[in-house]
N, CA and C atoms as an extended XYZ file, in Angstrom:
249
Properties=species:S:1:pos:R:3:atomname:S:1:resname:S:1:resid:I:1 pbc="F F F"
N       -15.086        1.290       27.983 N   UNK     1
C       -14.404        1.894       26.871 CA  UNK     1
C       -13.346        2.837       27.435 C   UNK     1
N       -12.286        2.422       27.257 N   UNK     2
C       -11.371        3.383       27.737 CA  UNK     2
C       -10.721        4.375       26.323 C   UNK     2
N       -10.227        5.951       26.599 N   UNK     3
C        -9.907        6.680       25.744 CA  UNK     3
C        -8.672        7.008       26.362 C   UNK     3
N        -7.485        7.138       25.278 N   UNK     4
C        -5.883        7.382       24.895 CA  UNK     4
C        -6.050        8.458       23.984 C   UNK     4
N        -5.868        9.859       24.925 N   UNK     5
C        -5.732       11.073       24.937 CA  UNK     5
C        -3.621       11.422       24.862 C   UNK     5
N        -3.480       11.626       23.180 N   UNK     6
C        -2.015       11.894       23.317 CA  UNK     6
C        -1.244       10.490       23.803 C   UNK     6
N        -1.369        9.671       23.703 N   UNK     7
C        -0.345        8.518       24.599 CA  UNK     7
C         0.429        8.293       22.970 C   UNK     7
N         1.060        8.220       23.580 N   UNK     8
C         2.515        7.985       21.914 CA  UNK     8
C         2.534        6.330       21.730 C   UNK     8
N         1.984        5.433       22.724 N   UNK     9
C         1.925        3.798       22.675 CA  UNK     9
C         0.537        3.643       21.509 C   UNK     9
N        -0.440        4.373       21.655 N   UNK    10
C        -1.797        4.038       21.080 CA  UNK    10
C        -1.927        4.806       19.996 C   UNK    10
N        -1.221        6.040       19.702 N   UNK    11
C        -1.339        7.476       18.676 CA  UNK    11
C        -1.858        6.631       17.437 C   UNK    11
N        -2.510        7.085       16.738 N   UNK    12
C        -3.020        6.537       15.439 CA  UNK    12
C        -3.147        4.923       14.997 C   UNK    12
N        -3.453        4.295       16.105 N   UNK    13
C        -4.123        2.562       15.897 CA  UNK    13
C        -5.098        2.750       15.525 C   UNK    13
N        -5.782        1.767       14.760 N   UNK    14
C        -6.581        1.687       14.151 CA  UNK    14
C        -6.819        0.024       14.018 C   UNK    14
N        -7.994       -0.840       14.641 N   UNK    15
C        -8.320       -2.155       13.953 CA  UNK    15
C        -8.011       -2.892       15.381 C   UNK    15
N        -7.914       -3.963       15.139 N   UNK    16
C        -8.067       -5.327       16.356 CA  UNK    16
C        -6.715       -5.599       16.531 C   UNK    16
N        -6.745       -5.674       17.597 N   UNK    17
C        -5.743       -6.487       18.449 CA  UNK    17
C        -5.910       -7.287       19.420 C   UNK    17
N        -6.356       -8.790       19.304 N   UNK    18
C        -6.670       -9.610       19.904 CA  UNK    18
C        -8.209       -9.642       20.125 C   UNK    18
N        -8.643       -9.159       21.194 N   UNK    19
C       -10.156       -8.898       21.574 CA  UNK    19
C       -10.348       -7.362       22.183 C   UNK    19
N        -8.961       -6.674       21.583 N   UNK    20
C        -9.423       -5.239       21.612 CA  UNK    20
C        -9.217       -4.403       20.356 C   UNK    20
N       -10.517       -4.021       20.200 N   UNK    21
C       -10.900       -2.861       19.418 CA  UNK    21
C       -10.331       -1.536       19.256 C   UNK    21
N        -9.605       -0.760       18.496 N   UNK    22
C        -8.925        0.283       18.638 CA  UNK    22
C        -9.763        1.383       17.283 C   UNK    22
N       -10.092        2.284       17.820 N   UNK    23
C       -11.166        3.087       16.667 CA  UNK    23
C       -10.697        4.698       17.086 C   UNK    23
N       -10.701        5.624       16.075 N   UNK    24
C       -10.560        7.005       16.109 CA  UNK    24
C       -11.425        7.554       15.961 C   UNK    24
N       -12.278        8.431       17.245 N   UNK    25
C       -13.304        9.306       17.226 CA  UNK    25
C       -12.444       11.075       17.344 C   UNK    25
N       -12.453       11.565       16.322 N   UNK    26
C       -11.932       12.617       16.271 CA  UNK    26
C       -10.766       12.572       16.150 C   UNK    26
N       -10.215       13.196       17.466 N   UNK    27
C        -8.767       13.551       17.648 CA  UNK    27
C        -8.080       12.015       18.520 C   UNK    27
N        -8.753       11.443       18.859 N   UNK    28
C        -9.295       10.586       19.798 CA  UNK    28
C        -8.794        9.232       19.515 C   UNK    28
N        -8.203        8.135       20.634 N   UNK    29
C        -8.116        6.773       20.137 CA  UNK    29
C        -8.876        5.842       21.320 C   UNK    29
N       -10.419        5.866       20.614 N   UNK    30
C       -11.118        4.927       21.690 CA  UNK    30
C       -10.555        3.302       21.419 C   UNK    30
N       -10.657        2.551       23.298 N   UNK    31
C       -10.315        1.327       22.641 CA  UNK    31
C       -11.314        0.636       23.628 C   UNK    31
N       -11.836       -0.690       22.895 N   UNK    32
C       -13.493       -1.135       23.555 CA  UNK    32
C       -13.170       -2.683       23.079 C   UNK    32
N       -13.959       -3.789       23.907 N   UNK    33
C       -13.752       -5.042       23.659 CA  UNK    33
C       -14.415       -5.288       22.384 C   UNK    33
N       -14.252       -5.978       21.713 N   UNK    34
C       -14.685       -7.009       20.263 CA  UNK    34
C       -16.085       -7.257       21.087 C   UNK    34
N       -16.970       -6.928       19.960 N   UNK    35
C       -18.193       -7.833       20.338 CA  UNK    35
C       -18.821       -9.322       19.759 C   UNK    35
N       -19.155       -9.641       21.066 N   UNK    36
C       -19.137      -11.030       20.763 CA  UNK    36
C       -20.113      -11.460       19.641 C   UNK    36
N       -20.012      -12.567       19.189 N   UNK    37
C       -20.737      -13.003       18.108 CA  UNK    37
C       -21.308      -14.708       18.527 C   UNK    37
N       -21.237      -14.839       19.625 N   UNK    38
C       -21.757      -16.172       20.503 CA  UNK    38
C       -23.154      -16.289       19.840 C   UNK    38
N       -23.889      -15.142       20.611 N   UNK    39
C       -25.596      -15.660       20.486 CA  UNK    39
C       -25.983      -15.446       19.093 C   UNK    39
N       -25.698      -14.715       18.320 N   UNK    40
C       -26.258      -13.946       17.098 CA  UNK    40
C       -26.373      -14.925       15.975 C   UNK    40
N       -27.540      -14.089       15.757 N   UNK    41
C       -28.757      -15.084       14.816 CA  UNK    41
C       -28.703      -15.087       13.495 C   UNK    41
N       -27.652      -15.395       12.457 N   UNK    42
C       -27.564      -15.043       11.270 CA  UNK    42
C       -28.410      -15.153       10.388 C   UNK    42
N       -29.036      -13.901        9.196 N   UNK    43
C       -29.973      -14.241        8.501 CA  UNK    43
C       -29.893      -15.521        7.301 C   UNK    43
N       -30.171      -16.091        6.782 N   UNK    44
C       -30.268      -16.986        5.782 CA  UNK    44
C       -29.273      -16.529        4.761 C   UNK    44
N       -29.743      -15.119        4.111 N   UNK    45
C       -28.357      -14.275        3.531 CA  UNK    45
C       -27.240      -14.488        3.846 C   UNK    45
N       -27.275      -14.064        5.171 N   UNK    46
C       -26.126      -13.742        5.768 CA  UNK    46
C       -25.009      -15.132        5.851 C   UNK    46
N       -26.279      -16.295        6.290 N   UNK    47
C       -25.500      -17.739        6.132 CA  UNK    47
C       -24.900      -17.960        4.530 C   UNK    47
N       -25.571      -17.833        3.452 N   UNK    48
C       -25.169      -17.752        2.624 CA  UNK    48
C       -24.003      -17.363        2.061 C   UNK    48
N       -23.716      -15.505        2.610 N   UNK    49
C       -22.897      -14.877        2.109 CA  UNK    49
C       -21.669      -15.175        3.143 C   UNK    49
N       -21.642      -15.799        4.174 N   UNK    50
C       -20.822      -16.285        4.725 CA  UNK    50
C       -19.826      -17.515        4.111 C   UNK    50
N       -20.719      -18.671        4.245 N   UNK    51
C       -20.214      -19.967        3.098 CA  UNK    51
C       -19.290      -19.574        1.997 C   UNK    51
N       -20.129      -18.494        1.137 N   UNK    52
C       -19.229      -18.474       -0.277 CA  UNK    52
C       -18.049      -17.716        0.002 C   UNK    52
N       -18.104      -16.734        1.318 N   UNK    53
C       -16.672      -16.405        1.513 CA  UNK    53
C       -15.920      -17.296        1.899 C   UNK    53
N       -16.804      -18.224        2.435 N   UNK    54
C       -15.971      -18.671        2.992 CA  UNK    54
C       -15.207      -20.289        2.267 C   UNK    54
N       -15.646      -20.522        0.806 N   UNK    55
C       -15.079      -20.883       -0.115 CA  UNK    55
C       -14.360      -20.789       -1.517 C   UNK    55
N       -14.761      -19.087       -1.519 N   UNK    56
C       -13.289      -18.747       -1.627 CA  UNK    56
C       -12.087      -18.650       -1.349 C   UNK    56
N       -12.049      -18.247       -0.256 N   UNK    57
C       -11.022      -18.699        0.945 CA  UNK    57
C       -10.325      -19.887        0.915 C   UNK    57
N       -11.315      -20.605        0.942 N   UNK    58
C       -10.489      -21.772        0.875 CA  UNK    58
C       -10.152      -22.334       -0.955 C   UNK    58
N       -10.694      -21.871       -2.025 N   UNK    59
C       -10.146      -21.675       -2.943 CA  UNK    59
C        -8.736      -20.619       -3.028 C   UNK    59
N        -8.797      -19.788       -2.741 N   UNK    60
C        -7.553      -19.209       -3.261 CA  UNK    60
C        -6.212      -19.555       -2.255 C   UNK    60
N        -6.630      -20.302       -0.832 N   UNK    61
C        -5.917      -21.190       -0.562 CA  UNK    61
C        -4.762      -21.992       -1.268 C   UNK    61
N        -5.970      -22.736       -1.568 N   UNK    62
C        -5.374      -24.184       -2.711 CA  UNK    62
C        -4.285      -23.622       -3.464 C   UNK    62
N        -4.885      -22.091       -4.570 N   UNK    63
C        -4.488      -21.446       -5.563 CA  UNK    63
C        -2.873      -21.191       -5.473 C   UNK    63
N        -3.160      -20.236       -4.207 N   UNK    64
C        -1.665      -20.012       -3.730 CA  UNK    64
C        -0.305      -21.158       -3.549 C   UNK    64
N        -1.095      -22.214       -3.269 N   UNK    65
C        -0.197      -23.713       -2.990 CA  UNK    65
C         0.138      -24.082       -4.435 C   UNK    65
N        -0.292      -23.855       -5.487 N   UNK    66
C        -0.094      -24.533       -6.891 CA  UNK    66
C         0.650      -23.337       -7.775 C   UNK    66
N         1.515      -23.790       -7.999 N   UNK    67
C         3.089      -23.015       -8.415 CA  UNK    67
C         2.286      -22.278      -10.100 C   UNK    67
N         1.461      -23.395      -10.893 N   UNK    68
C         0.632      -23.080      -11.849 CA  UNK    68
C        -0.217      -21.543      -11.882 C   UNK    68
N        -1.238      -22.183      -10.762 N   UNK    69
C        -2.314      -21.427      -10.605 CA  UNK    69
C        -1.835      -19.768       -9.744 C   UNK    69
N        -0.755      -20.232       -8.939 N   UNK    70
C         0.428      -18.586       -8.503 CA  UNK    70
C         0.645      -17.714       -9.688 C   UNK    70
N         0.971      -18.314      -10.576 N   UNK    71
C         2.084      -18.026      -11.394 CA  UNK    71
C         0.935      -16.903      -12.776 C   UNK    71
N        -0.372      -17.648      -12.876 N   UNK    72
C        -1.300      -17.003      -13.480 CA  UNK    72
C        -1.862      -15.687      -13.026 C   UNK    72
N        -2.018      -15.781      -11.540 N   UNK    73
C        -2.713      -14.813      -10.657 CA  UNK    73
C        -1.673      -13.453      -10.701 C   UNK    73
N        -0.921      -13.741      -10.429 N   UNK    74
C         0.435      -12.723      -10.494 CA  UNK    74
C         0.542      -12.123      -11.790 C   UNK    74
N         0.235      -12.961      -13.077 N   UNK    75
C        -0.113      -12.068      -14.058 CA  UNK    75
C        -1.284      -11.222      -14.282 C   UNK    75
N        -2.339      -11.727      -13.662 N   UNK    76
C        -3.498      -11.095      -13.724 CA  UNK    76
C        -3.754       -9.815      -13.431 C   UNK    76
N        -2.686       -9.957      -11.935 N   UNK    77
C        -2.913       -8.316      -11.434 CA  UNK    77
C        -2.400       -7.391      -11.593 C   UNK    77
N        -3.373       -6.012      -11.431 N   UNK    78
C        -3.119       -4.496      -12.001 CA  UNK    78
C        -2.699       -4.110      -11.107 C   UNK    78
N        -1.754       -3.022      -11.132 N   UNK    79
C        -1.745       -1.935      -10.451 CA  UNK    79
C        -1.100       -1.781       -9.252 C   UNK    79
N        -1.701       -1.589       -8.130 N   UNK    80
C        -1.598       -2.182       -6.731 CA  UNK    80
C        -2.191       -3.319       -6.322 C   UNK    80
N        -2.118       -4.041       -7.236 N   UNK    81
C        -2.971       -5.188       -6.407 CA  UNK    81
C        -2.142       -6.565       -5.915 C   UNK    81
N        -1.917       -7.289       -5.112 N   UNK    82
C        -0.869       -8.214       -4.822 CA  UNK    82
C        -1.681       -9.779       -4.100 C   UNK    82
N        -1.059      -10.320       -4.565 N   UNK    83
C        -1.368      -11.583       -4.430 CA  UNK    83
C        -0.802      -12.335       -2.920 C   UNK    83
């Protein structure tokens, strides 16, 4: 785990970049490898709640491709919300 004390290249990152991790402990910008997800044993849930994300996804896919189904969604949303 290396720490970026003041460096003006790293100052306030936050999130992934590639297979490095960039996180703020304090004042602080720790940066640490992605952990792997090779061996790990997903619960039944977890398989579950995976799938349906992961067909939504590929629903709002589609959604976005159909000039129709765009055109509805864009009305739908409030506020800050963007399609």
């Amino acid at each position: 785990m290396a720490i970026a004390d003041d460096n003006v290249v790293t100052r306030g990152y936050r999130g992934r970049i590639g297979n490095l991790i960039f996180r703020r402990w304090g004042k602080k910008t720790v940066v640490s490898l992605a952990p792997s997800t090779d061996n790990r044993k997903w619960s039944k849930t977890q398989k579950t709640n995976r799938l349906r994300f992961r067909n939504a996804m590929a629903y709002s896919r589609k959604a976005l491709n159909d000039p129709d189904k765009l055109k509805y969604y864009r009305k739908k949303a409030k506020g800050m919300q963007t399609i």
